[in-house]
C-alpha positions as CSV (number, residue, x, y, z in Angstrom):
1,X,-4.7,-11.4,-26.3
2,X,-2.5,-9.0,-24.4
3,X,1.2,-8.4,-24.9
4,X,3.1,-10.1,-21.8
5,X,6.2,-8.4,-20.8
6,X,9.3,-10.2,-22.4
7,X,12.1,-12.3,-20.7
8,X,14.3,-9.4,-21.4
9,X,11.9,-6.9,-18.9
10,X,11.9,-9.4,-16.1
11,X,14.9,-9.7,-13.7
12,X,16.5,-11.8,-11.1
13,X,15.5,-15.7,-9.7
14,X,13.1,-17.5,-11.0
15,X,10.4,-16.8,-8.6
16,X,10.7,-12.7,-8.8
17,X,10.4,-12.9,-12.7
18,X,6.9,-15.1,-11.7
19,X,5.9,-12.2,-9.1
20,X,7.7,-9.3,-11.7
21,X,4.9,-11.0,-14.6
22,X,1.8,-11.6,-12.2
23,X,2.4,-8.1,-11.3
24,X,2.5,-6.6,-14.3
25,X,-0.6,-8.2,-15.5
26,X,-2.4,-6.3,-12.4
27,X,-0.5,-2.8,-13.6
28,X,1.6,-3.2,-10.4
29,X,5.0,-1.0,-10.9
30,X,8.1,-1.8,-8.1
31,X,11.3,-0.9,-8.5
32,X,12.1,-4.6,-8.1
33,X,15.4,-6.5,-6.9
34,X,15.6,-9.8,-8.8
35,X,15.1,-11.8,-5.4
36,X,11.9,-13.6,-4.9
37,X,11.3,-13.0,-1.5
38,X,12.3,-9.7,-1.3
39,X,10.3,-9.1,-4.3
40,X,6.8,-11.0,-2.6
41,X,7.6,-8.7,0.4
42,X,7.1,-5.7,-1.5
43,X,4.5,-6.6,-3.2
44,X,2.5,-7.7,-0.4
45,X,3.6,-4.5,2.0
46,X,2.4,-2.0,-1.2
47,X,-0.9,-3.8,-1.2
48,X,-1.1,-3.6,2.9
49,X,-0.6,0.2,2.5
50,X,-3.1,0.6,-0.1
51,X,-5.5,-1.1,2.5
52,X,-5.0,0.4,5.4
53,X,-5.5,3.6,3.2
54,X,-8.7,2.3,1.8
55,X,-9.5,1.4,5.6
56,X,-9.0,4.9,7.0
57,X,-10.6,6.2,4.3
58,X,-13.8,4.5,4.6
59,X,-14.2,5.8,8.0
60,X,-13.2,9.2,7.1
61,X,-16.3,9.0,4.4
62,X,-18.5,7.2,7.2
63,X,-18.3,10.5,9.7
64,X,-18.6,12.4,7.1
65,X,-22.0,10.9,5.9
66,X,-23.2,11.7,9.3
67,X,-22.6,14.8,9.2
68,X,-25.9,17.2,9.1
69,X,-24.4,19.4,6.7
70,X,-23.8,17.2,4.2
71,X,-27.2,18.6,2.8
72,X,-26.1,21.7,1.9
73,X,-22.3,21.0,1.3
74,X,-21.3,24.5,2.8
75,X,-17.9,25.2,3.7
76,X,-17.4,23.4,6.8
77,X,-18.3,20.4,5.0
78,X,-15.3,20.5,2.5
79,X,-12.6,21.4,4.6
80,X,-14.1,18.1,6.5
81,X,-13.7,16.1,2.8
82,X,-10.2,17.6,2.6
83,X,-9.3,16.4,5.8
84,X,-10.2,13.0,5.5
85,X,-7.9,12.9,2.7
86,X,-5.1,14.4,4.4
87,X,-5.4,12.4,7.6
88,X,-6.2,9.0,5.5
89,X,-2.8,9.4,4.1
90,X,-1.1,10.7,7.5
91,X,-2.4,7.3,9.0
92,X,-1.5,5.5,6.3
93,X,2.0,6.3,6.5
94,X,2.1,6.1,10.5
95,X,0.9,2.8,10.1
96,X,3.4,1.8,7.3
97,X,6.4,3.1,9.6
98,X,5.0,1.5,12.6
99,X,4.9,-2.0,10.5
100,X,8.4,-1.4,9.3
101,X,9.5,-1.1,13.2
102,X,7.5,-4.1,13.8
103,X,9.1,-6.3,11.3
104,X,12.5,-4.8,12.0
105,X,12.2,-6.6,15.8
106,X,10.8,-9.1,14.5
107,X,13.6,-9.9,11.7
108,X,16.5,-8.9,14.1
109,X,18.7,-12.0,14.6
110,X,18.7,-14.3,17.8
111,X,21.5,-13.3,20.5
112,X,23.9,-16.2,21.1
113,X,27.5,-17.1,20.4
């Protein structure tokens, strides 16, 4: 059976140290804060990054199998392959600081006395 992590490794309230050891048993590695919330917020907005980078590059891949040079893989056709890498992650991290402006509105406080 594997080795769980010990108390000693996990930090903070209860329900981070059950995130911090379902985490670790999927080889997921934050720089955790103790508090569950926070913690399950992380989590979940690494895993929406990782998707919308999966996402972006799947349609990268999917022009890229149209193209008619992918028979001969000549030059045009790799600098295409390296730039659906580079623009999968560019749109990955537009989309990651779009969502953080997002949930910024949409945690900022109610106005009122």
């Amino acid at each position: 059976m594997a080795e769980l992590p010990t108390s000693k490794h996990l930090d903070g309230d209860a329900l981070s140290r059950l995130i911090q050891l379902q985490a670790s048993r999927h080889d997921i590695r934050l720089a955790w804060v103790g508090r569950g919330n926070e913690d399950l917020t992380m989590v979940l907005h690494a895993h929406a990054v990782k998707a919308r980078l999966a996402k972006h590059l799947f349609t990268g891949m999917r022009e890229l199998m149209s193209m008619p040079e992918m028979k001969d893989l000549p030059e045009p056709l790799q600098a295409q392959m390296m730039s659906i890498v580079l623009k999968a992650h560019a749109l990955a991290e537009l989309d990651g600081e779009a969502h953080v402006k997002r949930m910024a509105v949409i945690d900022k406080p109610k106005g009122g006395a």
